[in-house]
N, C-alpha and C positions, 0 to 999 in steps of 0.2 A: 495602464499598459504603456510603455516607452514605446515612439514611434521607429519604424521599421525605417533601419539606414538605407541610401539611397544604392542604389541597384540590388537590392534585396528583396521577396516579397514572402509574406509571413502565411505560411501553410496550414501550422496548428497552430493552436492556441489554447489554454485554459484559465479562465479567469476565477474561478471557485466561486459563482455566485451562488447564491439563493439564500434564503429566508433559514435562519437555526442551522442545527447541527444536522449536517447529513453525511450518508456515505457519498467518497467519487462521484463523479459520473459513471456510468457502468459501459458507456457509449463510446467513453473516451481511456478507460481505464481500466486493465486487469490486475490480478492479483498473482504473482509470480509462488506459488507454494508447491512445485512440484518435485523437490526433493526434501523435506519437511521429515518422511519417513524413515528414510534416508541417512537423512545427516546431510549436513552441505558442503560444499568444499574443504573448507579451510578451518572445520572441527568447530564449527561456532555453535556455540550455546542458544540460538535461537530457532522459533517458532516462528514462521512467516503466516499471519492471519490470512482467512479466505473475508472480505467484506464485515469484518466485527468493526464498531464505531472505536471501540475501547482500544483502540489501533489504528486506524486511518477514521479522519473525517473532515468535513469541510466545515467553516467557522468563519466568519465575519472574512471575507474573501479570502482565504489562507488554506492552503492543506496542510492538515498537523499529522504528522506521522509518530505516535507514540508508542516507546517500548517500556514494558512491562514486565519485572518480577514476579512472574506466576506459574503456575502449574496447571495446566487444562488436559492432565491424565483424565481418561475416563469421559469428556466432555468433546474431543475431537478424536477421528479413526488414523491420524495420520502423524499424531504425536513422538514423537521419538524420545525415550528415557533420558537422555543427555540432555533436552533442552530447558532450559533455567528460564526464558526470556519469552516473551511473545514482543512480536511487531507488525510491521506490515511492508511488505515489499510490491510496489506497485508498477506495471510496466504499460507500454502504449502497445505495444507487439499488435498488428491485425486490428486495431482499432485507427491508427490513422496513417 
């Protein structure tokens, strides 16, 4: 972590640690999918995951947020025909 300039003082933070591949924090992190069924603004092609690793995870101190060519009809309730892509959009929102 780079130290905190001087008259600053650092409030949050996330360092990604721990041991393998895991999901976020759930502490520090939510999963923004609530127009998913929808469609999203600006006609995008994607799937915003709820907590799937195959999409957000933590790895050797890093958050990898990966997108995905796939189809999860049938496998989620909030799928929308138009979407080509899964990812994961993650937000701090009520967590800090």
């Amino acid at each position: 972590m780079s130290p905190v300039p001087p008259g600053y003082a650092l409030v949050w933070s996330d360092e990604f640690e721990g041991a393998g591949i895991q999901l976020p924090d759930a502490n520090k992190w939510g999963y923004d999918t609530y127009m998913n069924r929808a469609g999203w603004f600006n006609g995008e092609l994607q799937y915003y995951a709820n907590a799937r690793l195959q999409n957000a995870s933590v790895q050797n101190g890093k958050l990898v947020i990966t997108a995905r060519a796939e189809n999860l009809s049938g496998q989620v309730t909030d799928w929308n025909s138009r979407q080509r892509y899964t990812s994961a959009r993650l937000i701090t929102k009520g967590k800090a």
